[in-house]
Each structure stands twice: as C-alpha cells, then as structure tokens.
N, C-alpha and C positions, 0 to 999 in steps of 0.2 A: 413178486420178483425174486425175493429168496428162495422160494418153492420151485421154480425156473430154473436160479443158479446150482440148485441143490440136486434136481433131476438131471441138467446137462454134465455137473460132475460128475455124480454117479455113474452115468455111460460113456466117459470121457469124450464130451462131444463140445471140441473147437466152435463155440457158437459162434465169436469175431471171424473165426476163419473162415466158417460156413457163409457168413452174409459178405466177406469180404471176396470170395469165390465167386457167390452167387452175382453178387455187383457187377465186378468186372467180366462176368461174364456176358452179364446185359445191357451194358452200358454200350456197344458199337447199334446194337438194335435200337436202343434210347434214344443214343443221336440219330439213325436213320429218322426214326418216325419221326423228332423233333424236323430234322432238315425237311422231310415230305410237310408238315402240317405247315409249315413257312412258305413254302410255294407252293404249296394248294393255295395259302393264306394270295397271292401275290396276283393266281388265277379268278381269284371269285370279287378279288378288289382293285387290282390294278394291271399294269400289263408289262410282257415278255418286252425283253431291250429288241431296241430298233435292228440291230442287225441279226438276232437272234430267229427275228421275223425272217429275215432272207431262208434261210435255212429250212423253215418251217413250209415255205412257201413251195421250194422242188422238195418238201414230202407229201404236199399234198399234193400236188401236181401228180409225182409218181404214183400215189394211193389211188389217184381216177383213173389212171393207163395213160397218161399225157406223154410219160417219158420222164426223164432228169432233163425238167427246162425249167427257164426260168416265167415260161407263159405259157398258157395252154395253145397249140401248134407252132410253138417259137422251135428254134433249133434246138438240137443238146447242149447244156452249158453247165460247166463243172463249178459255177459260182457257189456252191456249200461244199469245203472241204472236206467236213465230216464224213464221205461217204458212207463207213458201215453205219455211223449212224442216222445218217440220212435212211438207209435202207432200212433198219430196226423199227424207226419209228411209223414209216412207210407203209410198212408189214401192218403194222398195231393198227394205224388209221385204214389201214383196209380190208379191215378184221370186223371196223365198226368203235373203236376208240379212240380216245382223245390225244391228239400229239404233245399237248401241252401238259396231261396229268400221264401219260406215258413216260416223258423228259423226267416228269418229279418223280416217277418211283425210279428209274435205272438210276438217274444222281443220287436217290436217297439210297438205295444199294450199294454204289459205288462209295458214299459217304461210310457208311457203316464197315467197308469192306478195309478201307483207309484207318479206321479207329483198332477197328478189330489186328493190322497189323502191330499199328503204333504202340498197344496192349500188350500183344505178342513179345515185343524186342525188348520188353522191360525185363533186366535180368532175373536170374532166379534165384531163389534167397533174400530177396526182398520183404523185407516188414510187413505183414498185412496190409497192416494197416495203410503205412507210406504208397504199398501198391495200390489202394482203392483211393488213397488222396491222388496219386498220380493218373491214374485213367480217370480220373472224374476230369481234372486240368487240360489232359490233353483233348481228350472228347470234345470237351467246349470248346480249345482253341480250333478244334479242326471244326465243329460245324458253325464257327463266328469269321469262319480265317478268308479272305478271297478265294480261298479252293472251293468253297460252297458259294461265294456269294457273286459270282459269273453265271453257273447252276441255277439261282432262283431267277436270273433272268432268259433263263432257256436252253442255254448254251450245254456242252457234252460237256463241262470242265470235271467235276466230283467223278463221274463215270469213267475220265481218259486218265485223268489222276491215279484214278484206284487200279488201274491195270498195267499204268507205270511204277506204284512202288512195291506192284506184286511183281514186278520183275526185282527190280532192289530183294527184296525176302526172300527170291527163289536163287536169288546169287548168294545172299548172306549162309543159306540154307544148306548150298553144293548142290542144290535140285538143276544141275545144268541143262535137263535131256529136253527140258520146258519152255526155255528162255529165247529158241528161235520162232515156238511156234506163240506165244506170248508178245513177243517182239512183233512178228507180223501181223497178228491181232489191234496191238497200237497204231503202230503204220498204217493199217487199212482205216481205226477209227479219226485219225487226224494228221496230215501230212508231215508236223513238226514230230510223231513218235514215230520216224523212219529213224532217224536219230537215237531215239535212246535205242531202241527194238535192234538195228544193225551194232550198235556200240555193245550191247549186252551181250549179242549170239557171237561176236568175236572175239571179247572176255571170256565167256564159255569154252569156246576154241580154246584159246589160253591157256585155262586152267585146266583142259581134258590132253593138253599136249604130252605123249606119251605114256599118255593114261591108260589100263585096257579096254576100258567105256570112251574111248577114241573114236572107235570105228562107228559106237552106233550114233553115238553126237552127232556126227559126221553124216552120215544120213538124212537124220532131223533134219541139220544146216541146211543140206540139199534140198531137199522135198521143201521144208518151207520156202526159201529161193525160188522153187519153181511155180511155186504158185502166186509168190508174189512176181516174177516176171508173168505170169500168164496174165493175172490182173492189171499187172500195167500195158501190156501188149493190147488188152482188151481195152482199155478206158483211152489209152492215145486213139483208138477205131473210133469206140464210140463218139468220141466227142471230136476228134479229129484236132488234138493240142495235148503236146507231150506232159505239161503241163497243168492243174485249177488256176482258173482265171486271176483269183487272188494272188498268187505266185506270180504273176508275170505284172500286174499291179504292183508290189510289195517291192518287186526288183528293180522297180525306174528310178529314177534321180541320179543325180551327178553326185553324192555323198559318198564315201567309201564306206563311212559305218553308220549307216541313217539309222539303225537302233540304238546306237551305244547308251541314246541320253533315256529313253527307256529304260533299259537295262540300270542304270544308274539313279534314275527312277525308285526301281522296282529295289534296288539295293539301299538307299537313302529309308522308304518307307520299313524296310525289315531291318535295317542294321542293329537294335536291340535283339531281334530273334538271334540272326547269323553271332552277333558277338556273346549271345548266350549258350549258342549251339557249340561254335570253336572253342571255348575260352573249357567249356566242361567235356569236348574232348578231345582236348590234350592234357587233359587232369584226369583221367582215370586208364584201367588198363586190360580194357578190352582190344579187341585185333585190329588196331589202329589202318594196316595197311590191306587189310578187307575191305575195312568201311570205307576208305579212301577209293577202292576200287569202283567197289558199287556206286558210290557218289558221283565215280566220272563220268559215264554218262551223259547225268544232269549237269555238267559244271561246261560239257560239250554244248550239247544244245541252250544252255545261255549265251555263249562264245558263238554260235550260230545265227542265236537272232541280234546279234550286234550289225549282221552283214543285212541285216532288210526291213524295210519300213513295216513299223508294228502295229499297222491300222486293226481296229475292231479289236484290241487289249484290253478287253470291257477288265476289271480287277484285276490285271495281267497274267492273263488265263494262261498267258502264253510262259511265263515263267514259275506257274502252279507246280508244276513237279519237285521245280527244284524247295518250294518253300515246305511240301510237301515233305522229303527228306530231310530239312533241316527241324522238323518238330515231330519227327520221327527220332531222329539224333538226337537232339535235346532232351526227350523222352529216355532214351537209349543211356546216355551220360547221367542225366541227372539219377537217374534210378543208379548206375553206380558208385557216382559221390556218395548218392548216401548211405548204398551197402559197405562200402570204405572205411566211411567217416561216420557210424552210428551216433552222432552229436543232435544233438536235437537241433544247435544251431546250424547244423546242415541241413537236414529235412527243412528249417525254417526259413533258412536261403533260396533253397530252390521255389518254395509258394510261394515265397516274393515275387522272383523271376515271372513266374507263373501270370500271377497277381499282374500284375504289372504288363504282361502282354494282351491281359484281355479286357482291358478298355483300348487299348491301341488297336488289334482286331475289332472289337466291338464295334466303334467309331465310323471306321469303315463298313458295316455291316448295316449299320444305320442309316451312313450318308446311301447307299448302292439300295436300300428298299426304301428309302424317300423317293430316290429317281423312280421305281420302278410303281409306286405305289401310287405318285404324279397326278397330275391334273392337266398338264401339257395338252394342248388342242388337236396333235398331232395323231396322238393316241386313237383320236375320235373320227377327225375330217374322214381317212378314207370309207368308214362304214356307213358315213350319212353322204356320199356322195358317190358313190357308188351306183346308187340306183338312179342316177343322171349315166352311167358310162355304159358300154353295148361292148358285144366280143373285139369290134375292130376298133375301139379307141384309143391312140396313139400318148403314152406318156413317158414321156424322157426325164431321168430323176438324176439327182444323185445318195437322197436318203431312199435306199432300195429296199427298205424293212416294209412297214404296216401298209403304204401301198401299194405293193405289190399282191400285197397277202390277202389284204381285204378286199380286193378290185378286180372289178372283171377289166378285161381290153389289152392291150402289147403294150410292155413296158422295156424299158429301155435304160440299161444303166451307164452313164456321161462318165462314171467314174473307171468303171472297163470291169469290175469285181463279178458281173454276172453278162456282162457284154461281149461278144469276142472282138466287136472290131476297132473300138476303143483300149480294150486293154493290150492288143498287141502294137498297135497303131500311133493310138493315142486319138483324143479327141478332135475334132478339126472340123473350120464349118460346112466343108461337103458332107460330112455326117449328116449335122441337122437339116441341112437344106433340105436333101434325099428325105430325111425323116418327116419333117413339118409337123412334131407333134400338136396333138389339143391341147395336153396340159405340160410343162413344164415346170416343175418343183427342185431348185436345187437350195442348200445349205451356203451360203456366201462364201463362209469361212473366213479367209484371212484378207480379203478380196474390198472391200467396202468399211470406210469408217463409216463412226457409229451415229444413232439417226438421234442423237441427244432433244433434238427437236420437237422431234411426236411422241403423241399419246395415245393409247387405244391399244385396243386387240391387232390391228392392222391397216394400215392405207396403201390409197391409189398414188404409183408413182410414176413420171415418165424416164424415157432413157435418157434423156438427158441429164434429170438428176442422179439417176445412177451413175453415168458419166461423170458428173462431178462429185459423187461422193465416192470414186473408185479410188482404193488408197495404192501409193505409188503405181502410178497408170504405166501398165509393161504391153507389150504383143504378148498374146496369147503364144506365140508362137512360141517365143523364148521360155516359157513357164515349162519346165518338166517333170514338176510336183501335179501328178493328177486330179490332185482337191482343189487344189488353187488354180488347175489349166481348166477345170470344166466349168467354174463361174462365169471366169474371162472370156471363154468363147462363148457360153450362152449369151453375155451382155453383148456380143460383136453380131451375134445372130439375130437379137430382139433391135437393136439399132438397125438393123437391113430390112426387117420385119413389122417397123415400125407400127407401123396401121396394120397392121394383123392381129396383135396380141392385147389383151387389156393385163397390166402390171400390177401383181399386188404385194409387198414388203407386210411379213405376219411376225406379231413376236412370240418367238420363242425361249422359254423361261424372264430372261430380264433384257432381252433385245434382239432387234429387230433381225435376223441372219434368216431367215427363210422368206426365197422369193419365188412365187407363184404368178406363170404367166398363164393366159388362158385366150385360146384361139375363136377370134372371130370366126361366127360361121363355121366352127368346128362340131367336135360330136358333143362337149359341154357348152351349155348356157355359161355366160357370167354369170344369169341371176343365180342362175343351181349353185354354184362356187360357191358365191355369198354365201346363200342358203344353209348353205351344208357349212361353212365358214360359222358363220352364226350359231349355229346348233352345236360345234364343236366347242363354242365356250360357252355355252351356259351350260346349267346344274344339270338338267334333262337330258342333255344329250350327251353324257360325258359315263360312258357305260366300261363295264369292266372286261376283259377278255370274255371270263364265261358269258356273261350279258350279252353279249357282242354275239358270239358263237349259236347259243341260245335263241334268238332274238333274229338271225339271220333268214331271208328269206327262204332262201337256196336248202338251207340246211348245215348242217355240221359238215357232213360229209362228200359237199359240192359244191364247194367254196369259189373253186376258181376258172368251173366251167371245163366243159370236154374240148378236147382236141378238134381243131376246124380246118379245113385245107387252105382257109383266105390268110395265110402267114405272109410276113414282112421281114425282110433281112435286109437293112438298107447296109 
C-alpha cells in the first residue's frame, strides 16, 4: 500500500479523484442493470400488474397484423394510451422478441438516463468525495422510488419519466432548439406528456423572445406542431374518437376535482421528500427563478390531474415526473449546501435526509413486488382456461388485463377503458342483453358487503344473495362512477338471466370481490371453470410469466390469434 501511495505521488495522480470520477460515472449504468435484473427478476417469478396487461395485449395484437384492437377482429380501440410505446414494443415482438423483457430494458435505459441527469445537476466544485456519497444516494433513491416501481410491473413509467426530465436539463441548459421536438416525443409516448411537452416548447418561445435564434425556434415550434396535428388527424380516423378510451372514462362523475384526494395522496406519501427538496432551495444560491421555471411544467400537470379520475395510478405513475424533479432538486440543493457550508455537519445533514428517505421509498418497493411477485389465482385462471375458449367466445369483464392477454375469444370491457360503447355511453342493460356473453368476470368493488361468512378459495352463489348482500341498494341508473355502475348492472342483468348463468364469488387476496358468471349452454363448461379454477390455486398451476409464455401452446408469438371476419360490436 505504501508502494501505491509512493508511485501515485510520484506521478501526481489524484487516485480519490480517479475512482471518485470513475464511480460516478458508472453508477447511472449500475442502476440500469440493477433496475433491468429486478424485472427480469419479476418475469421469470412472478407477473406484470393487471392493467399493464391491457397494454401488452394491443401490442401483440398489432405484432400479428390484427390492428390496434383490443381483440383479434374487434374494432380499433385506443384503450393503451401509450401509443409510441405501444408501437415500440410492437416493432420488438414482431421482430421475434419478448414485450415483457423489451419493457425492462427501455425502463432500465430510461432509469439510468434519469440518474445520469440527477448526477449531471450536482454542482461543480463539489468535494470528491461528497460527490460519490451523493450519486451513490440519489441512484438508489431513484431506482427504489415509485419511478421504477410502476416500471417492474410493465408500465412505460422510468422510460416516460426519463424524457420528461430531459426536457427539465434541456431548459436548465438554454438548449431551447430541442424542447418542441422532445415535447412531442412525450406526447406521443403518453397523453398526460402533451402537458409538459406544450408547457416547455412555450417557455422556450419565452425565452427566444427577441432573441436572434427566434426565427429558427420558430420553425422547430412549427414542424413539430405539424406533425403532431398530422398524428392527431390520423388517430381521430383511425379509431374514429377524438379521444383514448381511458380519457373519456376518467372524465365521468359529477365531482369537479375527482383527483384532488389523489393528488393529496401522492403529496402526504412524499411530504418528507418535497419538504426536503423546498426547505434546501431556498437555502442556497443557485438561479432560483430557472429552476422555478423548468419546475412549472410539472407543478401544471399535477394541477391537471386534480380535474380526472386517476384510475390505473399503479405507484402514481401519473405524478412520476414531478417526484422525479423534486430528487433531482434535492440532489441539486443539497450538493450546494454543502459546497457553502464545507462543515462536516453539513455533508452529515444531508445523508441523514438521504438515510431516511430510503426506507420510506424502500417500503414501497417492497409492498409493489409482493404484489407483483403474488400468488393471486387471477394470475393463473386465464392460461388454464383458455384452452376451454374458441375465437368466438364472448367475455364481458371489467379486470381487462391477464384476460384478455392470455385468451383467445371477444372480449369486452363493462368499464368503457378499451370499449367504445360503454365508455362514451356508459354501461346499460341493452348492452349486455345484445352481448349475452359466456363468461362474465367483474371486480365488485364498492358494490357488495363483505362475505364474512365463507371460507374457501370460492363459492356457489344465487342472485338473490347478491341481492341481499348488495350494499346501499341504488338503480344502476343513478351510478355514474363507472366501477361501481358496471357491478350494479351486471347484478340487474344476471337477475333477468337467472337460469342462464351458474354464479361463482372467488377470493381474491383476503376477500371475496371477484364474481364469475358462467353461461349455460355457452362456449365454456362449468366443469372447465372449476377446473381451470382449481388449477389456479394449487402449487402446480400457479406459473410465472415466463412459464406461462414458454409453456404456451400457440407459442410466444401467437398468443392471441389472427384476425377473423366473425367480429361482434354489440
């Protein structure tokens, strides 16, 4: 070791700084591959969240020539917001790869690309050393933090994330000539980054206001403009709704701010972040009224989803960015403070702060791959019952993930998110009558007290006990919460139905909220139901994604059947 110190004097070579460089330079790659071997880890043992399945479902759809539907010959239906990434991943599985280890390398990109920024904004003149303690901190909290852990269960979140706070560094930067066509990059990948994407490229305006780089800003502006009208021009054709299904879903209720308590949510679980991010800058003195800029944006679209119901919020993906920017900030400040304040009790403030947010992220990281890692029946039923179903069998849902994804036949979603005539309409029993599906599977929700009484994996129930266990009994009619109006009229539909359906109440997790009707004389047996029922709780039949994929008959890459002219649009 003295031989070391005595040679690195000699040639005057910074060895702390050397490996302190070298660190932070590889630490946003360190987090990617950490985040990719986690959901890998998620694929080979457990499975992608329920709605994450919807998504997955129109890419393979689009990957066999089907079209962007939610069935193979159904109509177009824009029920996956994501579209570029619906396309991306599209592309990948019709290349011959996997959508689900596709998803984990673009998040695990996106993740690194986020760390790599958060690195970047730490000031300069910063202590070695304090610099490698600080990118080590933020690294972890970024790949422990709900920005990744929406991400391991399938979702575009790390990837949409990462291209919103490369707009934030491209404003902090004055790289303005970027920020329209960045902007409409987000917009295309998810309909909430029209929002940031138009809020940035008008800041940009802003700041090029008689500027001599005016003219060509201005350009940019345009051209991107015109191709995002051209794309919306085309998708209103396509799909024939100005509109994603989810959008016209998210907009019902009588509430004026049906997010707020979200939002308030999402603010209660960070308020140690936020009051660590604010509190450190307004204590130091960087260009206070920059970062306030680039912040708006984000502080916009929180104030946006106050205005609409924030279904499918799996870690609240939907408010990622802005948490994203406050641990970028914090990162930002704190590396101040302590170029400021060279106390050592400063440096040992701030990895308190640190300290301290990442079992609160942790916690979370842990409860969201319990879920995901599960043993839930739900996971399993469509792959073992499936092979009771044929192209034309009729299933009307309102959990439109796994299946959909794993099941041949026309499905149907009661809730409107991938339906169009529910989701403009709203549900109503000439729907169902018209439809007469075999299987009907909806989530209760808020609709039914609880079945304190039974035991088991599931039973046989008639409608009359549903009827009496229907909590505050309203008309469907009056309901115009879509989760709570699709129960209500499937119960008024299965009472007219009576002897048609056999009724079965399944639990899921620690009660009983999933009920399965199943049509006499339809294209499923009861017994198969059972059957495949059965097999979904026991040890054997309780397979992992990959298993599942693997394991499939069809194959990997024919999951859901080609396009058939016998379509149904009731």
């Amino acid at each position: 070791m003295a031989a070391l110190t005595l040679l690195f004097s000699r040639h005057k070579v910074d060895f702390i700084g050397v490996v302190s460089r070298t660190a932070v330079a590889i630490l946003p790659t360190l987090s990617a591959i950490a985040y990719f071997a986690i959901a890998i880890w998620v694929l080979l043992a457990g499975h992608l969240h329920e709605d994450a399945y919807i998504l997955f479902t129109y890419v393979e759809n689009l990957a066999l020539g089907n079209g962007i539907v939610y069935y193979a010959g159904g109509p177009p239906t824009e029920g996956a917001t994501d579209f570029l990434w619906t396309i991306v991943l599209a592309a990948i599985t019709r290349l011959g790869g996997d959508a689900g280890i596709a998803a984990a390398i673009l998040n695990a990109i996106g993740i690194g690309v986020i760390c790599h920024i958060a690195i970047h904004h730490l000031p300069d003149g910063l202590n070695k050393c304090w610099r490698l303690i600080f990118s080590f901190g933020v690294c972890a909290i970024i790949v422990l933090s709900p920005i990744a852990s929406a991400g391991f269960g399938g979702f575009s979140n790390p990837a949409f994330v990462a291209i919103a706070v490369t707009l934030f560094a491209l404003f902090l930067a004055r790289r303005y000539t970027y920020l329209p066509w960045i902007g409409l990059l987000l917009g295309l990948v998810r309909p909430d980054g029209v929002i940031i994407g138009c809020t940035f490229a008008l800041l940009g305006l802003t700041a090029q206001w008689n500027h001599p780089s005016m003219r060509r800003y201005t350009v940019h502006l345009f051209l991107a403009g015109i191709v995002g009208c051209v794309y919306f021009i085309w998708r209103a054709s396509y799909f024939d709704q100005l509109l994603p299904l989810p959008l016209y879903v998210k907009s019902t209720g009588e509430e004026l701010l049906p997010g707020i308590s979200e939002n308030l949510d999402w603010i209660s679980g960070n308020l140690f972040l936020i009051c660590l991010g604010l509190t450190a800058f307004f204590h130091q003195s960087i260009d206070k009224r920059r970062l306030a800029l680039a912040a708006l944006p984000f502080l916009i679209l929180l104030a946006a989803l106050g205005f609409a119901n924030q279904t499918q919020n799996v870690s609240f993906r939907f408010q990622a960015p802005l948490s994203a920017i406050l641990i970028i900030l914090l990162a930002m400040s704190a590396g101040h403070w302590v170029k400021i304040r060279p106390r050592a009790t400063s440096g040992l403030g701030v990895i308190l702060g640190f300290a301290l947010l990442l079992p609160n992220f942790g916690a979370s990281a842990v409860s969201n791959m319990r879920d995901l890692l599960g043993t839930q029946y739900i996971n399993y039923l469509p792959f073992h019952l499936t092979q009771s179903m044929g192209p034309n069998t009729k299933v009307a849902l309102t959990e439109a993930g796994r299946i959909a994804y794993w099941t041949n036949g026309k499905k149907f979603d009661l809730i409107g998110l991938n339906s169009v005539y529910p989701a403009i309409n709203g549900l109503d029993l000439d729907y169902l009558h018209r439809l007469l599906p075999d299987l009907v599977f909806i989530h209760t929700a808020q609709t039914l007290m609880p079945w304190s009484d039974r035991a088991g994996p599931y039973f046989s129930v008639s409608v009359d006990e549903i009827r009496q266990k229907t909590a505050n009994p309203r008309d469907w009619l009056g309901e115009s919460d879509p989760v709570n109006r699709a129960p209500l009229v499937v119960y008024e539909f299965l009472a007219q139905h009576e002897s048609d359906y056999d009724i079965v109440m399944v639990r899921y997790y620690d009660r009983y909220v999933h009920l399965h009707a199943v049509r006499k004389n339809g294209d499923i047996t009861f017994d198969d139901f059972i059957a495949a029922l059965d097999e979904s709780f026991s040890g054997t039949g309780q397979l992992s994604y990959w298993a599942m994929k693997r394991n499939r008959r069809l194959g990997a890459f024919q999951p859901l059947g080609r396009m058939t002219d016998n379509t149904f649009s009731p």
